[in-house]
C-alpha positions, 0 to 999 in steps of 0.5 A: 884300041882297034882300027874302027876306035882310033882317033883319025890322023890330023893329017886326014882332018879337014881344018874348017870343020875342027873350027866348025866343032870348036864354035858348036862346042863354044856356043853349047856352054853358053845357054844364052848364047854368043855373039860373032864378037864373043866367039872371036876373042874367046876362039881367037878365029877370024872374024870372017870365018866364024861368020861364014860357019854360022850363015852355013850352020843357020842354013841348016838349023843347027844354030839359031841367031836371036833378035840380040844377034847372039847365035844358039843351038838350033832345032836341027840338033833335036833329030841328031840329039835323039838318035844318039840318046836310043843309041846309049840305051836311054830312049825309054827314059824319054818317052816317060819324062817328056809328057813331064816336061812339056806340061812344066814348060807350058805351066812356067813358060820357061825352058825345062831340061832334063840331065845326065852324066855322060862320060865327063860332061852334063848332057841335056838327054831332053828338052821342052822349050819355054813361050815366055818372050826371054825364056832361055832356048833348051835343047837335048845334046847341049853339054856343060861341066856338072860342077858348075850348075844346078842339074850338075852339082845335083847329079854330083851330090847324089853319087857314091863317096868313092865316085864323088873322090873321083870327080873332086880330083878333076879340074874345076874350070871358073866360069864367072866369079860364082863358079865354085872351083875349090874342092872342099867348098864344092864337097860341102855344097854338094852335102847341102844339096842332098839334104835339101833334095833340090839344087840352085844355080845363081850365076854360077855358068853364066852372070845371067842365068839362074836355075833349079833342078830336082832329082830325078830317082830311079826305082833303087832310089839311085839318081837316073836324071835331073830335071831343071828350069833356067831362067834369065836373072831378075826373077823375083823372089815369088817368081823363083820359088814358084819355079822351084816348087814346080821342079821338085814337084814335076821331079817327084811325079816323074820318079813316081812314074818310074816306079810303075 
């Protein structure tokens, strides 16, 4: 590793910001967002000080404090998230889904992702917000686990045997009590899954969001992304399977763009 890689000496690190990251990264595993008391037993950090971080951090949009006093990911995020993506070589992917999603976001109201594997996380590559009045706040840089919701475990199915292994070996941390955490009881959900062509996620990050994804495909008929829709849970059965129909729907009219 050379001098511009290494990681910097602690001794050179400035301790509000580690705190600062430790609270974005807390926040980005909760879609629905956390409240300063959830953040302080979860992060054990002062109260005062997680507030301090977060009048700063909502000064400059980079998070966002609902009505239900639960803070977000904010809009700031949007511009950062964008010239890290060109970066890793997938800025063409953009410009073609998001016409796709936009239209989906409008249609459902809800918010619309779409997916990737970077290194050991899920990365939300582009987001269309929702204008229902709870529809759950999407934006691109947002990471999460992939075994644990539905773009992830799509991703996941749609992999090589010997790349999947890999995966399978690593932790599986819970998240709620519908999180699948033992290896074979996530081969086998992962083998219903591409036999399906879609994935569901019912409380498996959160208690209260459900989700579905569809698979994006590039022109090998490998798997380039992942396209989703959260939603607060309580949906009806109907409400869920509209949804459903137009993520498969929207995935497949996106992987038909690919091909041209």
């Amino acid at each position: 590793m050379d001098a511009k890689t290494e990681a910097p000496d602690n001794k050179h690190t400035i301790p509000v910001i580690d705190r600062m990251m430790d609270i974005l990264a807390e926040i980005e595993r909760h879609a629905a967002g956390l409240t300063i008391r959830e953040l302080t037993a979860k992060l054990r950090i002062p109260r005062t000080t997680i507030y301090r971080v977060l009048n700063t951090l909502q000064a400059h949009d980079v998070v966002r404090r609902g009505e239900d006093g639960a803070y977000q990911l904010g809009e700031r995020l949007l511009v950062l998230a964008a010239h890290t993506s060109s970066r890793f070589g997938r800025v063409n992917l953009i410009p073609i889904c998001q016409p796709f999603l936009d239209r989906l976001a409008s249609e459902l109201g809800e918010g619309v992702k779409l997916n990737v594997i970077e290194g050991d996380d899920l990365l939300v590559l582009a987001a269309a917000q929702g204008r229902r009045e709870y529809a759950l706040m999407v934006a691109p840089g947002q990471r999460m686990t992939p075994h644990s919701g539905a773009s992830g475990k799509l991703i996941l199915a749609f992999q090589p045997p010997e790349v999947l292994e890999q995966w399978l070996k690593a932790p599986l941390p819970a998240y709620t009590d519908k999180t699948i955490t033992d290896p074979q009881r996530l081969k086998n959900e992962l083998t219903r899954i591409r036999k399906l062509g879609w994935a569901t996620d019912r409380g498996e990050t959160s208690p209260s969001i459900h989700a579905f994804a569809a698979p994006v495909l590039a022109r090998d008929g490998s798997i380039a992304a992942a396209l989703s829709v959260p939603f607060l849970a309580g949906a009806s059965e109907s409400r869920m399977e509209a949804i459903r129909e137009a993520v498969v729907r929207t995935a497949q009219a996106i992987t038909d763009a690919l091909k041209v």
